[in-house]
Structure formats: structure tokens, C-alpha cells
N, C-alpha and C positions, 0 to 999 in steps of 0.2 A: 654401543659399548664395544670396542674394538681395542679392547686394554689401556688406553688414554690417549693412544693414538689420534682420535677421532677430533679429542680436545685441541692438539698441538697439529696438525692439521689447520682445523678452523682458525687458530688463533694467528700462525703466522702466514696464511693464506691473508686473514684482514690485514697484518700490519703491514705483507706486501703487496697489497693492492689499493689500499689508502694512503698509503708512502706514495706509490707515482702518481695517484690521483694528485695528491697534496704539492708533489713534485713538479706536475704540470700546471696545477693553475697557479704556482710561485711563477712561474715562466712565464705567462701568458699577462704579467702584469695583474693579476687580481687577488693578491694576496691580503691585502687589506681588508677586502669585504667578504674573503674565505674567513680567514683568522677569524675574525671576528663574529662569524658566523657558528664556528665550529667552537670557540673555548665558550659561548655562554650554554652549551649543553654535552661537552665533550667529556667534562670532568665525569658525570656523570654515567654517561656511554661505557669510558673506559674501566672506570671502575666495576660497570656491573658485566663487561667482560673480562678482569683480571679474576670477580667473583667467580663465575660461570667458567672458566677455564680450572680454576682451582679445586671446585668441584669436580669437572672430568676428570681431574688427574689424578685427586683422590682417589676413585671408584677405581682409575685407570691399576694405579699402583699397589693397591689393594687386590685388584684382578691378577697380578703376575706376580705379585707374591705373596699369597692368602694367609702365610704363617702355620699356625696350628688349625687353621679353619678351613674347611673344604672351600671351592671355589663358588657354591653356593650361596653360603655362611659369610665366606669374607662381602660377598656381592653387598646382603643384605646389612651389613655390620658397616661397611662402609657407606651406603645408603644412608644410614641412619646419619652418620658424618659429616654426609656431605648438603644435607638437606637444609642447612642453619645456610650454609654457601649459599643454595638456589634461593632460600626465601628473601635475603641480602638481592640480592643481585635481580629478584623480581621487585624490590620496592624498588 
């Protein structure tokens, strides 16, 4: 919990490292049996990462600006939040 930091990090660390993966085997001639490899389970992937990003940043944005709640309070208050997120994103 690095104030959602940690979230947006992770998240465009993957898109730019599966971008030139993605990028190179377009090149290499094998895009046809990538494609195809990756949309019958990617829908899926992406989703439970747009999930699990949206949780960190909950908690993240919640962390840097607590409101009227200590930085304790907001943790646990937005916990509670973001927990519908994780259970999502773990089915």
C-alpha cells in the first residue's frame, strides 16, 4: 500500500511489457496463432486486471485523501470498498 502507487506501477509496467511482447511476435510472422491464443482467455485476464487495479487505487485515493477520517479509518473504510473489487477480479 504505497498510496495507489503500487497499483499504477503494476498496471502500466504489464501494458508495457505485453505491448512489445505483442509487438514482436506481430513481427516475427506469428500473429495468427498469438491472436488467437491470447483473445480465448484475455477477455478475461484483462478484466480481472482493470478489477484489481481499481481496487488499488481505491484504497490508494482513499490513503492521500482520508477526508474527515484518520489515515487509519479511511484504510479500513475503503477496504471495506474495495473488497466487492478483489472478490470480482478473483472469480
Amino acid at each position: 500500500i504505497i498510496l495507489g502507487f503500487g497499483a499504477l506501477y503494476v498496471l502500466l509496467f504489464n501494458a508495457l511489457y505485453l505491448g512489445v511482447i505483442s509487438g514482436h511476435i506481430v513481427n516475427i510472422d506469428y500473429g495468427s496463432t498469438f491472436f488467437s491464443f491470447v483473445i480465448t482467455h484475455g477477455a478475461f485476464e484483462l478484466t480481472a486486471i482493470v478489477l484489481s487495479a481499481a481496487a488499488g487505487s481505491v484504497i490508494g485515493v482513499n490513503l492521500l485523501a482520508p477526508g474527515r477520517y484518520s489515515r487509519l479509518d479511511a484504510l479500513k473504510v475503503s477496504g471495506k470498498k474495495a473488497l466487492p473489487l478483489m472478490f470480482a477480479a478473483f472469480l
